[in-house]
mmCIF file as Biopython writes it, N, C-alpha, C and O atoms, coordinates in Angstrom:
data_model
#
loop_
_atom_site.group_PDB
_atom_site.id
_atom_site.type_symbol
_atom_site.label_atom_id
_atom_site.label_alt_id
_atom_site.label_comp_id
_atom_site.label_asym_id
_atom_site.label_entity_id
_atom_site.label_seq_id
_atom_site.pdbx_PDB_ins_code
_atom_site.Cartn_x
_atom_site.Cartn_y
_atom_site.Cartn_z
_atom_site.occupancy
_atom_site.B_iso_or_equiv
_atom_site.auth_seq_id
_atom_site.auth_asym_id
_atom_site.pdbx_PDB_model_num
ATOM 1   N N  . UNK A ? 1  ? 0.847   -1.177 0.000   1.0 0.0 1  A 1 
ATOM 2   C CA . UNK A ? 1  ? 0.000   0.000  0.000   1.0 0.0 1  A 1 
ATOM 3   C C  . UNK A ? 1  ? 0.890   1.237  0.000   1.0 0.0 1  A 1 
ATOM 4   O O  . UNK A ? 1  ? 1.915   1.208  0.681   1.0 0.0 1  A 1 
ATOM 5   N N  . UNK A ? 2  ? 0.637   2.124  -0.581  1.0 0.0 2  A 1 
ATOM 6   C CA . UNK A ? 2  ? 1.363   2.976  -1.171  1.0 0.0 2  A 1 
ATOM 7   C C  . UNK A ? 2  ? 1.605   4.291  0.380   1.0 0.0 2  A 1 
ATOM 8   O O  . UNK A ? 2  ? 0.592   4.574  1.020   1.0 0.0 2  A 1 
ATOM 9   N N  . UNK A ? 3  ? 2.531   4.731  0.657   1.0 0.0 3  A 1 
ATOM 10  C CA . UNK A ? 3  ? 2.569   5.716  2.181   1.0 0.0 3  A 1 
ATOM 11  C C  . UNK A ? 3  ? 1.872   6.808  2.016   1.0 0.0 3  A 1 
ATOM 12  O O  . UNK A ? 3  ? 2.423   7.452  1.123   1.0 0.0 3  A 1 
ATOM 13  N N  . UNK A ? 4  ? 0.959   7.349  2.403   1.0 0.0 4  A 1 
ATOM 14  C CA . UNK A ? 4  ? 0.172   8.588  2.555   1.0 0.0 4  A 1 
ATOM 15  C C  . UNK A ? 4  ? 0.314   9.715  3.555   1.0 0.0 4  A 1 
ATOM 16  O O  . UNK A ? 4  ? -0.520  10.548 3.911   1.0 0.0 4  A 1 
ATOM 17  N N  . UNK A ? 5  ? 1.471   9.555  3.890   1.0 0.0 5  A 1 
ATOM 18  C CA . UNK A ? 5  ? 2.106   10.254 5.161   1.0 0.0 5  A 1 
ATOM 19  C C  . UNK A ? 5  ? 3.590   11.007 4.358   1.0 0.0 5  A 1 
ATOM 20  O O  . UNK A ? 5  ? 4.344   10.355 3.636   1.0 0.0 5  A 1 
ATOM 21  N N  . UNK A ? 6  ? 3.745   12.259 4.630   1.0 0.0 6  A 1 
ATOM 22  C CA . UNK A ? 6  ? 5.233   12.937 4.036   1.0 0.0 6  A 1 
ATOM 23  C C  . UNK A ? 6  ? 6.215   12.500 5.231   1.0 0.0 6  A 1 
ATOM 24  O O  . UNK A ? 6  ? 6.271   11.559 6.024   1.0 0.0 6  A 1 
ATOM 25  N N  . UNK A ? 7  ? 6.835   13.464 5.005   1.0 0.0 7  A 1 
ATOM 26  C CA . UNK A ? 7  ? 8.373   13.646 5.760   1.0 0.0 7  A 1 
ATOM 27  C C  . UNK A ? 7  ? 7.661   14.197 6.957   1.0 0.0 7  A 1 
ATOM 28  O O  . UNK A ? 7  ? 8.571   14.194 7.786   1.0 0.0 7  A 1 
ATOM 29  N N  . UNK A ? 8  ? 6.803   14.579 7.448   1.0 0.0 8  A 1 
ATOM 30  C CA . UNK A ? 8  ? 6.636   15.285 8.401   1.0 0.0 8  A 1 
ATOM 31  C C  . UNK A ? 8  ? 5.692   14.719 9.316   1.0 0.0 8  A 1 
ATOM 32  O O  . UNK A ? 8  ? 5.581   15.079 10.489  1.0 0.0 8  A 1 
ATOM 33  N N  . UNK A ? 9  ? 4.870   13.640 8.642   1.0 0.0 9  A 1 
ATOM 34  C CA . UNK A ? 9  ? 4.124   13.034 9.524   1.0 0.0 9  A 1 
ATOM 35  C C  . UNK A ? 9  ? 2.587   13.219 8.752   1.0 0.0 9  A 1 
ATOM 36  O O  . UNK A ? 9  ? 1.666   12.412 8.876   1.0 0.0 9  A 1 
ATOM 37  N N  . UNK A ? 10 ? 2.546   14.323 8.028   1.0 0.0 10 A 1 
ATOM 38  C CA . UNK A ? 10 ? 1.089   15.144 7.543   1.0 0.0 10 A 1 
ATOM 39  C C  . UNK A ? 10 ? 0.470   14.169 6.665   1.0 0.0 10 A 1 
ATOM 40  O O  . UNK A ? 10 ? 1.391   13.399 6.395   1.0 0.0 10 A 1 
ATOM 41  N N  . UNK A ? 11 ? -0.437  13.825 6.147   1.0 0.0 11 A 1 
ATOM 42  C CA . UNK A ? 11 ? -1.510  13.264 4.530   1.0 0.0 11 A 1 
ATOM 43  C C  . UNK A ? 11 ? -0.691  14.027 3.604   1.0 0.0 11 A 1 
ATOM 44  O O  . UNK A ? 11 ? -0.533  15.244 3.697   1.0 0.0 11 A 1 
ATOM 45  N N  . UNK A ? 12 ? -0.251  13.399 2.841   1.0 0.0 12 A 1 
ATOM 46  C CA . UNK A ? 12 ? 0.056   14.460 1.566   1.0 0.0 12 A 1 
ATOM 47  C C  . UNK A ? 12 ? -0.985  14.903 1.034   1.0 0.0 12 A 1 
ATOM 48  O O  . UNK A ? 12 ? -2.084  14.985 1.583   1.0 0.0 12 A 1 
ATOM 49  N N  . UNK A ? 13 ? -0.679  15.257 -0.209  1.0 0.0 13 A 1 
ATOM 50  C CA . UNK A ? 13 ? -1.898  16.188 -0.998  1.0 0.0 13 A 1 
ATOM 51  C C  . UNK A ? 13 ? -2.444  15.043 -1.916  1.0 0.0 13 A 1 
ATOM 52  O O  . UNK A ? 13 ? -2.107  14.851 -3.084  1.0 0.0 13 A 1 
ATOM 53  N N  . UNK A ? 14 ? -3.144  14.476 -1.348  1.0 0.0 14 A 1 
ATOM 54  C CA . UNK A ? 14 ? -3.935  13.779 -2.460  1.0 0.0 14 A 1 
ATOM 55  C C  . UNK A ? 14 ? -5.257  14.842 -3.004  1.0 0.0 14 A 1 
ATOM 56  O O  . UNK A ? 14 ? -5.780  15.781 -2.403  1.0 0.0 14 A 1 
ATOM 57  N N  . UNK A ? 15 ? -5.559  14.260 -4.427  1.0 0.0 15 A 1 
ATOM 58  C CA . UNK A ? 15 ? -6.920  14.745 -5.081  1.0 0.0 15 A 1 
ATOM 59  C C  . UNK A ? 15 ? -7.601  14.216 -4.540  1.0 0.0 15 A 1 
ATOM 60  O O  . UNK A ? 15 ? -7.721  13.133 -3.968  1.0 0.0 15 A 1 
ATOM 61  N N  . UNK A ? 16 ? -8.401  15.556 -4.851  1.0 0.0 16 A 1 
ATOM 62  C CA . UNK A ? 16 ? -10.079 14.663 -4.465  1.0 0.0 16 A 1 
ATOM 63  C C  . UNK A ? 16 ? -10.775 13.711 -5.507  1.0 0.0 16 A 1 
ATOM 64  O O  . UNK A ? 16 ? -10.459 13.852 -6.688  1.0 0.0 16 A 1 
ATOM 65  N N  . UNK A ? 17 ? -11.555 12.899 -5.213  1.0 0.0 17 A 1 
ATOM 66  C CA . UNK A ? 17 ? -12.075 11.816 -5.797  1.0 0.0 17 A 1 
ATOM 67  C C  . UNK A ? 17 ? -13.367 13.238 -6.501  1.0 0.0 17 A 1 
ATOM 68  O O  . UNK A ? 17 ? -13.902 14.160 -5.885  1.0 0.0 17 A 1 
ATOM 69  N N  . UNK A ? 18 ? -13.502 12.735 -8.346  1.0 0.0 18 A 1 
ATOM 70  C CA . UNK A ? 18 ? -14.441 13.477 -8.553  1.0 0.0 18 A 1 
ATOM 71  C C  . UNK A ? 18 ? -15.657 12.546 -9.265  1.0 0.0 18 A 1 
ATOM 72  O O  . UNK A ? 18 ? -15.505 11.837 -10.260 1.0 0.0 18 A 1 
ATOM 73  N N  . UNK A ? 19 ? -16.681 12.700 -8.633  1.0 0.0 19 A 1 
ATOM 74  C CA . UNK A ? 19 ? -17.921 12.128 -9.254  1.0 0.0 19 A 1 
ATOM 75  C C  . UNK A ? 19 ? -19.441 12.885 -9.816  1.0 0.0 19 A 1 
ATOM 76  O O  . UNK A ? 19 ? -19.905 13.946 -9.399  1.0 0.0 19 A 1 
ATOM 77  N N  . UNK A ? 20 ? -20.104 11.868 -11.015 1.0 0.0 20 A 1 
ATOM 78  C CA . UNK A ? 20 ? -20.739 12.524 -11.678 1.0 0.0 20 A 1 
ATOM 79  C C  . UNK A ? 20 ? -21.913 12.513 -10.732 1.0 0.0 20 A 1 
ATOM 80  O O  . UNK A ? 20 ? -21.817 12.005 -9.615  1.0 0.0 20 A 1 
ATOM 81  N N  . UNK A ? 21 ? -22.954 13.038 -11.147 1.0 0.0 21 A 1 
ATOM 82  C CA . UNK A ? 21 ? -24.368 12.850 -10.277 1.0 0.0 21 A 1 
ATOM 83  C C  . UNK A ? 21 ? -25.134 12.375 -11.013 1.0 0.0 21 A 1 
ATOM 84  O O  . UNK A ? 21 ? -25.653 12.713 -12.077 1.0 0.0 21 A 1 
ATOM 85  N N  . UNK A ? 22 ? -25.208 10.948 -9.902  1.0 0.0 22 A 1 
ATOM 86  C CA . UNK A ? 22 ? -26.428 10.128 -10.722 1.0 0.0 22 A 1 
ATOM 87  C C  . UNK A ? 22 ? -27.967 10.486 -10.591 1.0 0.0 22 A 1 
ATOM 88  O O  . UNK A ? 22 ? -28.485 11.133 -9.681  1.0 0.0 22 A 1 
ATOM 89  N N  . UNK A ? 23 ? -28.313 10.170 -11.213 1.0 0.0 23 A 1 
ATOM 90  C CA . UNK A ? 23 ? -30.005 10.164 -11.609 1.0 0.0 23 A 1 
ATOM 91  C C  . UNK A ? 23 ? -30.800 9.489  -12.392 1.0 0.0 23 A 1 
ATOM 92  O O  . UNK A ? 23 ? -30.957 9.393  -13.609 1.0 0.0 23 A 1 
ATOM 93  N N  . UNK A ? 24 ? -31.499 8.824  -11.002 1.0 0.0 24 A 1 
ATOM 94  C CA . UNK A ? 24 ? -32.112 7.204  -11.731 1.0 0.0 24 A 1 
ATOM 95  C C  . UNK A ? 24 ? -33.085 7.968  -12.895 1.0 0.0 24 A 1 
ATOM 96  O O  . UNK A ? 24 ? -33.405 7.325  -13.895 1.0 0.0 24 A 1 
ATOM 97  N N  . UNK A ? 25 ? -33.442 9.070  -12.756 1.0 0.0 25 A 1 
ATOM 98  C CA . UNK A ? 25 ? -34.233 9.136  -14.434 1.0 0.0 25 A 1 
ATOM 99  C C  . UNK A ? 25 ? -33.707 9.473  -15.614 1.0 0.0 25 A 1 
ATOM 100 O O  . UNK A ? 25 ? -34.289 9.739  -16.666 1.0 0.0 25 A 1 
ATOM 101 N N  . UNK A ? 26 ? -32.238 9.436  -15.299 1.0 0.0 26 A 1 
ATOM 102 C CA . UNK A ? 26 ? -31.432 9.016  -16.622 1.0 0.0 26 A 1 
ATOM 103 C C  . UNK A ? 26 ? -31.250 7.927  -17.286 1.0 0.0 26 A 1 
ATOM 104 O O  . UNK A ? 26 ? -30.688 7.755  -18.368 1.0 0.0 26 A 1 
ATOM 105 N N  . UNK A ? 27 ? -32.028 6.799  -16.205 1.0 0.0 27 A 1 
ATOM 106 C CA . UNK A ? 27 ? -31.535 5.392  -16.399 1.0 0.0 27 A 1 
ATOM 107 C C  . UNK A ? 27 ? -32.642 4.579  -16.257 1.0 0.0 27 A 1 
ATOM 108 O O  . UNK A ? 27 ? -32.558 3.447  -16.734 1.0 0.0 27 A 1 
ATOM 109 N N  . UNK A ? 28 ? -33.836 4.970  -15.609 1.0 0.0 28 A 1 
ATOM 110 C CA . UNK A ? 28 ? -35.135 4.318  -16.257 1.0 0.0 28 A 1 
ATOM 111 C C  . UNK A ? 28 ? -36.157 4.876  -17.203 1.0 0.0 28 A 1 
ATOM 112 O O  . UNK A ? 28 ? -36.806 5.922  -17.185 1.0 0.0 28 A 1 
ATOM 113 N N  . UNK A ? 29 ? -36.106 3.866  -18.034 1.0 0.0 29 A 1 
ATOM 114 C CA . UNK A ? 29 ? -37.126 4.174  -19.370 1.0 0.0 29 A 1 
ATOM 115 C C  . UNK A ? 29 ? -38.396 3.290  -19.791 1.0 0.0 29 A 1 
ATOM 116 O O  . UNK A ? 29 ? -39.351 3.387  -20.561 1.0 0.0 29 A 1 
ATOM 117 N N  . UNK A ? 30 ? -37.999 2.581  -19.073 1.0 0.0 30 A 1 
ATOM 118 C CA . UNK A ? 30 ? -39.722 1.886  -19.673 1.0 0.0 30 A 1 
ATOM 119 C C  . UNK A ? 30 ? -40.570 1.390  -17.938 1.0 0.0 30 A 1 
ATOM 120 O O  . UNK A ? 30 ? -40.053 1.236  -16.832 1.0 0.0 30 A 1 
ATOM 121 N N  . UNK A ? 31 ? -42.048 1.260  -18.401 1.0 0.0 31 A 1 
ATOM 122 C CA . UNK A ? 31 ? -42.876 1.147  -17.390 1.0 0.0 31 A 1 
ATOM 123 C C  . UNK A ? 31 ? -42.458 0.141  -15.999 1.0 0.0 31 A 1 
ATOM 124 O O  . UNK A ? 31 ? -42.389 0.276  -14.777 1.0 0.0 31 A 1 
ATOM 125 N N  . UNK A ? 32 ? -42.237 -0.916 -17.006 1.0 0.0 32 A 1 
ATOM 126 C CA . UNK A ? 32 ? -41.723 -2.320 -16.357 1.0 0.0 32 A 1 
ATOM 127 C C  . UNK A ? 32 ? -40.440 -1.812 -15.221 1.0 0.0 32 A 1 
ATOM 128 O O  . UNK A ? 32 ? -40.404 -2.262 -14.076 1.0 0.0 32 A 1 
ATOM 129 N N  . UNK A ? 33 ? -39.475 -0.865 -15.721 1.0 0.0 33 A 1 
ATOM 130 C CA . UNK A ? 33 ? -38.729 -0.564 -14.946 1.0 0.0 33 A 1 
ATOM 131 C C  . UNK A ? 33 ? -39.052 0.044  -13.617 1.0 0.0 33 A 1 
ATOM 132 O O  . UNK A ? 33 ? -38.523 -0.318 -12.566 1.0 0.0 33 A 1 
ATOM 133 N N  . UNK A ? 34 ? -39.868 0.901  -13.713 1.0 0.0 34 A 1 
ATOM 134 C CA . UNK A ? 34 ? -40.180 1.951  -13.127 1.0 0.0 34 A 1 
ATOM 135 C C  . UNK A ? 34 ? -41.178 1.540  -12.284 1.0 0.0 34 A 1 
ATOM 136 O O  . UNK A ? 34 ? -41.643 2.420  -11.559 1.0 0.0 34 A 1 
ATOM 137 N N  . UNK A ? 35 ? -41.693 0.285  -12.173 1.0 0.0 35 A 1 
ATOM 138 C CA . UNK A ? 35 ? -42.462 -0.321 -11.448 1.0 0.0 35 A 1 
ATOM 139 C C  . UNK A ? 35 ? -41.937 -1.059 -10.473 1.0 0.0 35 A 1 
ATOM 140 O O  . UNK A ? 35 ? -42.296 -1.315 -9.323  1.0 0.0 35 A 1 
ATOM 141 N N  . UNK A ? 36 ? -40.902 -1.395 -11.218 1.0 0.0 36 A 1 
ATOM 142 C CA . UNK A ? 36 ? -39.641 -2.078 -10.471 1.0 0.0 36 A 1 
ATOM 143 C C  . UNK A ? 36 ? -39.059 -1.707 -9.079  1.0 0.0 36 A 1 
ATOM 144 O O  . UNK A ? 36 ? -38.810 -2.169 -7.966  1.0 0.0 36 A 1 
ATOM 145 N N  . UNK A ? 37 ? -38.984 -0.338 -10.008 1.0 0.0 37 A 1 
ATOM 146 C CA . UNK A ? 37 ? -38.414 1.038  -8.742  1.0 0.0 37 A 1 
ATOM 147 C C  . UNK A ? 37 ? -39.032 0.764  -7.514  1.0 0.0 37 A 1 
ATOM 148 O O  . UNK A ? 37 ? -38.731 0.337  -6.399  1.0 0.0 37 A 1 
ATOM 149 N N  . UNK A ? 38 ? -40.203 1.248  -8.261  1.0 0.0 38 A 1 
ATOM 150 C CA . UNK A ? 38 ? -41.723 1.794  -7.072  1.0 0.0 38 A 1 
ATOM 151 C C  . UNK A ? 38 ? -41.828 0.317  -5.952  1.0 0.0 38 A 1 
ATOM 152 O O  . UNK A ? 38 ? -42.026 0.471  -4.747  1.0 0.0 38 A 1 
ATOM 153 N N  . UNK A ? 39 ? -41.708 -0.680 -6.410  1.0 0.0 39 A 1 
ATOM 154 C CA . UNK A ? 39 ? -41.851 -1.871 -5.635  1.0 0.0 39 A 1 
ATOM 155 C C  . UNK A ? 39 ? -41.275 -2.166 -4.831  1.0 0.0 39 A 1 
ATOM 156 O O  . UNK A ? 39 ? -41.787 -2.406 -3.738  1.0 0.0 39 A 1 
ATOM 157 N N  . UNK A ? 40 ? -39.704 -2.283 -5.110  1.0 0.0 40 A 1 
ATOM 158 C CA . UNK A ? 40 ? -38.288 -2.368 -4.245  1.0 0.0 40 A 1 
ATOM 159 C C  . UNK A ? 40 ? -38.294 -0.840 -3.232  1.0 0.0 40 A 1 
ATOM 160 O O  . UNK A ? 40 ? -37.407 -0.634 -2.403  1.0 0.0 40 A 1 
ATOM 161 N N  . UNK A ? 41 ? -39.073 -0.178 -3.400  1.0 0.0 41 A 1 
ATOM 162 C CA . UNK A ? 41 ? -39.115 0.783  -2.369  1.0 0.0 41 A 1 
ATOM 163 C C  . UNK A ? 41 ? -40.299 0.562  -1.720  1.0 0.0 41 A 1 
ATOM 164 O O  . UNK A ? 41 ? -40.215 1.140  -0.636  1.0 0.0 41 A 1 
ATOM 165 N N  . UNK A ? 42 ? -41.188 0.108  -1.813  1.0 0.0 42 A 1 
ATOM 166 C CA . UNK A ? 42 ? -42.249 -0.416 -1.079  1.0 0.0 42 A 1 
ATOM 167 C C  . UNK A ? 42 ? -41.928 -1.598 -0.283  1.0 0.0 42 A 1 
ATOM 168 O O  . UNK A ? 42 ? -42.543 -1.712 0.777   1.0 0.0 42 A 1 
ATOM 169 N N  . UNK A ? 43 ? -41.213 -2.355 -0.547  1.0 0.0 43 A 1 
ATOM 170 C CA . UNK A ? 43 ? -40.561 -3.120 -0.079  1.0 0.0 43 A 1 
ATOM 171 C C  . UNK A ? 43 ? -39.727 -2.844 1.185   1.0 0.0 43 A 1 
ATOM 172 O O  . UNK A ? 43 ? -39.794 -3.616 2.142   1.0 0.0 43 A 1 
ATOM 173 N N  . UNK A ? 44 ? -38.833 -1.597 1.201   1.0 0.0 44 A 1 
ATOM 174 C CA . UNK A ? 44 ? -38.334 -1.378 2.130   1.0 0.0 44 A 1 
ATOM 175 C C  . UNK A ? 44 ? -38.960 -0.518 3.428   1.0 0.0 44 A 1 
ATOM 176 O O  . UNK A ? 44 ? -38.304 -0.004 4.334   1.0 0.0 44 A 1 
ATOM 177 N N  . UNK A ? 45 ? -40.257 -0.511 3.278   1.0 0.0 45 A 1 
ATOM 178 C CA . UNK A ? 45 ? -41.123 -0.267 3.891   1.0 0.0 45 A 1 
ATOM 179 C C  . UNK A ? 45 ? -40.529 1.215  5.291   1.0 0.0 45 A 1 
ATOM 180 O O  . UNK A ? 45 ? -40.689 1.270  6.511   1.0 0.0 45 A 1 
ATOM 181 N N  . UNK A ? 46 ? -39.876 2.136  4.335   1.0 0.0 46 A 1 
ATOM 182 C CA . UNK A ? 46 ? -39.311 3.560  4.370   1.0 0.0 46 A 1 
ATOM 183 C C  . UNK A ? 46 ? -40.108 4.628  4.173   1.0 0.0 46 A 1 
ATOM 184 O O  . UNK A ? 46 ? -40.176 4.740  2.949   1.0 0.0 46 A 1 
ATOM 185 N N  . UNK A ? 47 ? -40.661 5.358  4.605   1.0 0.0 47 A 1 
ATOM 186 C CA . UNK A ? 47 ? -41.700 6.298  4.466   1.0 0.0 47 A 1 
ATOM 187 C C  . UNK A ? 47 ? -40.899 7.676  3.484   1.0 0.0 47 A 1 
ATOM 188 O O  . UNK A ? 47 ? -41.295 8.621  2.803   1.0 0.0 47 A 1 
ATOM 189 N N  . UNK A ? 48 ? -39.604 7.110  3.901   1.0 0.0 48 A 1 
ATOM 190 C CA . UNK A ? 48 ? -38.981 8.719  3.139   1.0 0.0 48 A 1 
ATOM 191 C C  . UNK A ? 48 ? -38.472 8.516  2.106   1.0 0.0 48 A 1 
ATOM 192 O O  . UNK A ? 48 ? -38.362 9.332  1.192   1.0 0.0 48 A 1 
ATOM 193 N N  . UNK A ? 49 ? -37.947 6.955  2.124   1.0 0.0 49 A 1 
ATOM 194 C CA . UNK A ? 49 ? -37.360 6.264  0.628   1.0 0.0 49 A 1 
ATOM 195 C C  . UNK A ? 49 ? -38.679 6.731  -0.465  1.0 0.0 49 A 1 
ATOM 196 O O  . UNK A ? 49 ? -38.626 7.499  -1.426  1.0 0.0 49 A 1 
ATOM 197 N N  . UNK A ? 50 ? -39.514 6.180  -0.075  1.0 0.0 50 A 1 
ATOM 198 C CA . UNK A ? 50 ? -41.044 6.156  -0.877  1.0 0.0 50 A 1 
ATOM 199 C C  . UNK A ? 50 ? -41.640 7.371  -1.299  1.0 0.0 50 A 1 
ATOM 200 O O  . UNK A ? 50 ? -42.312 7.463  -2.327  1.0 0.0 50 A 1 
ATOM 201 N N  . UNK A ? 51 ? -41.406 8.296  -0.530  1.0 0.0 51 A 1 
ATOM 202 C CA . UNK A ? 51 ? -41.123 10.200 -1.138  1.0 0.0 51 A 1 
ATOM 203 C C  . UNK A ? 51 ? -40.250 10.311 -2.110  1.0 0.0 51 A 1 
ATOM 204 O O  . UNK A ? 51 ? -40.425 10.945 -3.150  1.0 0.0 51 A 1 
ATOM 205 N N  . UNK A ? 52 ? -39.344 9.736  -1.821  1.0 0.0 52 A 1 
ATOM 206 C CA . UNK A ? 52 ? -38.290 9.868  -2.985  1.0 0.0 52 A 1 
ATOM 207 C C  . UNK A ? 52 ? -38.256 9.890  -4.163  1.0 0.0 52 A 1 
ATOM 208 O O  . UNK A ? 52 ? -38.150 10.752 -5.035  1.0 0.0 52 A 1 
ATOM 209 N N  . UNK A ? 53 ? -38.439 8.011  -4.067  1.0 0.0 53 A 1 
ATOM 210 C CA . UNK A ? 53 ? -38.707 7.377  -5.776  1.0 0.0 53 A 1 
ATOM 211 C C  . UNK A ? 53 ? -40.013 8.099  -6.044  1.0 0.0 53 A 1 
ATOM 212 O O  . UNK A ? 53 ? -40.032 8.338  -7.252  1.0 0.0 53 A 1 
ATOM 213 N N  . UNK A ? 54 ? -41.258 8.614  -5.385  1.0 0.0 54 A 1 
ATOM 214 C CA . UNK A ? 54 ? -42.467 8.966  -6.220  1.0 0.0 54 A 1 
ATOM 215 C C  . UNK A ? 54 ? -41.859 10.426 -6.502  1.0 0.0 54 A 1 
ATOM 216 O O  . UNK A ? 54 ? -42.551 10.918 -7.394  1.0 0.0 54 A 1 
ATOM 217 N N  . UNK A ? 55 ? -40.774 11.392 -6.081  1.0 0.0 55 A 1 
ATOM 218 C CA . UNK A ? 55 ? -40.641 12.551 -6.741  1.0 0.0 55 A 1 
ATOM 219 C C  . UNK A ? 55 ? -39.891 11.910 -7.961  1.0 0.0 55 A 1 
ATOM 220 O O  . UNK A ? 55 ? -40.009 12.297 -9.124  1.0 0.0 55 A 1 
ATOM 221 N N  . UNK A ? 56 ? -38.985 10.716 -7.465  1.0 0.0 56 A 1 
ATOM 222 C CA . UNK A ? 56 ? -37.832 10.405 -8.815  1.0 0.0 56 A 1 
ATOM 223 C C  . UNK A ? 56 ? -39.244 10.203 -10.050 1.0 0.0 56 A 1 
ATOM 224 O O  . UNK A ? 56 ? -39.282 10.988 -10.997 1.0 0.0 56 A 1 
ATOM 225 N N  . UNK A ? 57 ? -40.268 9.166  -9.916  1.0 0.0 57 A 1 
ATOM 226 C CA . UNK A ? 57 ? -41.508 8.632  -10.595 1.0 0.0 57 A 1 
ATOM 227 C C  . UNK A ? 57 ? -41.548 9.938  -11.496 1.0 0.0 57 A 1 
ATOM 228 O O  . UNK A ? 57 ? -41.149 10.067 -12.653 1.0 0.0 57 A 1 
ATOM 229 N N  . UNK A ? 58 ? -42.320 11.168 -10.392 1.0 0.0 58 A 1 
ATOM 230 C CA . UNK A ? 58 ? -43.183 12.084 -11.217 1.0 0.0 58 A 1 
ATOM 231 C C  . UNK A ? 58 ? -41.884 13.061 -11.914 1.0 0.0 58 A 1 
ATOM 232 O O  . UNK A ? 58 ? -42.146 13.426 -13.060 1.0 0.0 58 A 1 
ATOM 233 N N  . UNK A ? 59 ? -40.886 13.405 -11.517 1.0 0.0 59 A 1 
ATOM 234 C CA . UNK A ? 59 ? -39.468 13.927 -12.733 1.0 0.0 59 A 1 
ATOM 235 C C  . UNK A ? 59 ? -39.495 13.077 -13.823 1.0 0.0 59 A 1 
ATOM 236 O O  . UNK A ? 59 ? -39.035 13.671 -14.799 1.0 0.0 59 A 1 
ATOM 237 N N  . UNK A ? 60 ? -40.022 11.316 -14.231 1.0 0.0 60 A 1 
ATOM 238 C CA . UNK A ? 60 ? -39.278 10.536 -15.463 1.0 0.0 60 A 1 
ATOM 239 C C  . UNK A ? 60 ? -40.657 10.868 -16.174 1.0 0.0 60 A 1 
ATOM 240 O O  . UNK A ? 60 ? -40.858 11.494 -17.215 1.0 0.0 60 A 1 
ATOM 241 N N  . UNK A ? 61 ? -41.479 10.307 -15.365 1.0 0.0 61 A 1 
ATOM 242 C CA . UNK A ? 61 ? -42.848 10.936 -16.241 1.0 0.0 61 A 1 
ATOM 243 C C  . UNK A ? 61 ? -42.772 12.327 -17.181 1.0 0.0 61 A 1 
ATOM 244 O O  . UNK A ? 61 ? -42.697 12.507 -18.396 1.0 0.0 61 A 1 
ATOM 245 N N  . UNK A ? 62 ? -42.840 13.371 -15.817 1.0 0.0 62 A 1 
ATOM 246 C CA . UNK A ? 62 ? -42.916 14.679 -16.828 1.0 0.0 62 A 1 
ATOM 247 C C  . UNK A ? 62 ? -41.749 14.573 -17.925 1.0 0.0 62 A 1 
ATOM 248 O O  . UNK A ? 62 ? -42.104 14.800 -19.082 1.0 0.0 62 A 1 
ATOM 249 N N  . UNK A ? 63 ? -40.690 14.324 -17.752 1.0 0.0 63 A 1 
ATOM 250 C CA . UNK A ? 63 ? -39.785 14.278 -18.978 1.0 0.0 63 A 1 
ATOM 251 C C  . UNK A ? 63 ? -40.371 13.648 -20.338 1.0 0.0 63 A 1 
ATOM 252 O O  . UNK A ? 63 ? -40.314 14.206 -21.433 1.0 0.0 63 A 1 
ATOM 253 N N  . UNK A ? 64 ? -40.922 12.438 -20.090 1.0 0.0 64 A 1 
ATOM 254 C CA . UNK A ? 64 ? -41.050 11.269 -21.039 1.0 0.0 64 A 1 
ATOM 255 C C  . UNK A ? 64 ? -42.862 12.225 -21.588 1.0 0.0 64 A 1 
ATOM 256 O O  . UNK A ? 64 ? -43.282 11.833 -22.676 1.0 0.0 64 A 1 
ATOM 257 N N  . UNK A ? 65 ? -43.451 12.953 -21.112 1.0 0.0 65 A 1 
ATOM 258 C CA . UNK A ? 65 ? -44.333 13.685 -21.154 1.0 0.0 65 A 1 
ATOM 259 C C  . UNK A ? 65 ? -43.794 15.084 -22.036 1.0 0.0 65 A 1 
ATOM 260 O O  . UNK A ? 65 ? -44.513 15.734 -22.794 1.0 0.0 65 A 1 
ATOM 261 N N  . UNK A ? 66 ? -42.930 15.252 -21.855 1.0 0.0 66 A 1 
ATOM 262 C CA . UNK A ? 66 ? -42.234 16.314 -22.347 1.0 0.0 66 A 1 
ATOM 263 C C  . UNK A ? 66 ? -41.594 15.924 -23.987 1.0 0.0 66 A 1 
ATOM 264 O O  . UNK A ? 66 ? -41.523 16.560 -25.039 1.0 0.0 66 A 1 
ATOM 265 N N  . UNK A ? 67 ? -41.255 14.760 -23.625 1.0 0.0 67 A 1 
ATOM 266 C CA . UNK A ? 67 ? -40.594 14.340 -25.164 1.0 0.0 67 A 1 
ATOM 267 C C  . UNK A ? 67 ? -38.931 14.572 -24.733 1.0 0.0 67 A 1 
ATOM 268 O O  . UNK A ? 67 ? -37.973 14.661 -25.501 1.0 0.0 67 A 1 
ATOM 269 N N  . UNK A ? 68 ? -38.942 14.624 -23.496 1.0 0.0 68 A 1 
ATOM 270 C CA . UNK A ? 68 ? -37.132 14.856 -23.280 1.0 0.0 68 A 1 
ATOM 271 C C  . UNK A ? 68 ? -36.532 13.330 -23.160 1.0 0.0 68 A 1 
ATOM 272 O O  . UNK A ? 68 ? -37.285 12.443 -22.758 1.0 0.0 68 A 1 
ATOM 273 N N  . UNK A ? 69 ? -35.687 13.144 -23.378 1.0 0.0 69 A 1 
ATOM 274 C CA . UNK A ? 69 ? -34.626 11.976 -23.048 1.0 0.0 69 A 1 
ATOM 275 C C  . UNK A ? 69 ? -34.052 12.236 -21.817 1.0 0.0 69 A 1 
ATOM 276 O O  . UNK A ? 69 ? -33.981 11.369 -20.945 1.0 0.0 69 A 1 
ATOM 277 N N  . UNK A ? 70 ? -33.613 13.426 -21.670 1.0 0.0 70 A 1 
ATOM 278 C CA . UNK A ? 70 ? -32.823 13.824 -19.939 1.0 0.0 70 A 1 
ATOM 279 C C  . UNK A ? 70 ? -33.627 14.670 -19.039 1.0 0.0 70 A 1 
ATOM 280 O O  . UNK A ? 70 ? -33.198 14.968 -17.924 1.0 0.0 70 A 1 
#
């Protein structure tokens, strides 16, 4: 494993890790999917998960309502 410590004792300067932002309504497109969603969160029987996916739900809708792809 590679030393992450300098001459002095300090973290060197590592980068920061950079990531994109996902968004499951980039990535579900058909009904079957999206039912999928809705289920596996019903499933986890989460009151706030289940807010979630139905805002993620009503964002893929209006898009796919819209004629948008993203």
């Amino acid at each position: 494993m590679a030393n992450l410590m300098n001459q002095k004792g300090n973290l060197k300067d590592i980068p920061e890790e950079q990531f994109s932002k996902y968004d499951v309504a980039d990535h579900l497109t058909s009904r079957v999917e999206i039912a999928a969603y809705l289920e596996a969160a019903k499933e986890e029987n989460d009151p706030s998960l289940l807010a979630a996916v139905m805002e993620d739900i009503h964002r893929i809708e209006a898009r796919q309502s819209n004629g948008d792809s993203q």
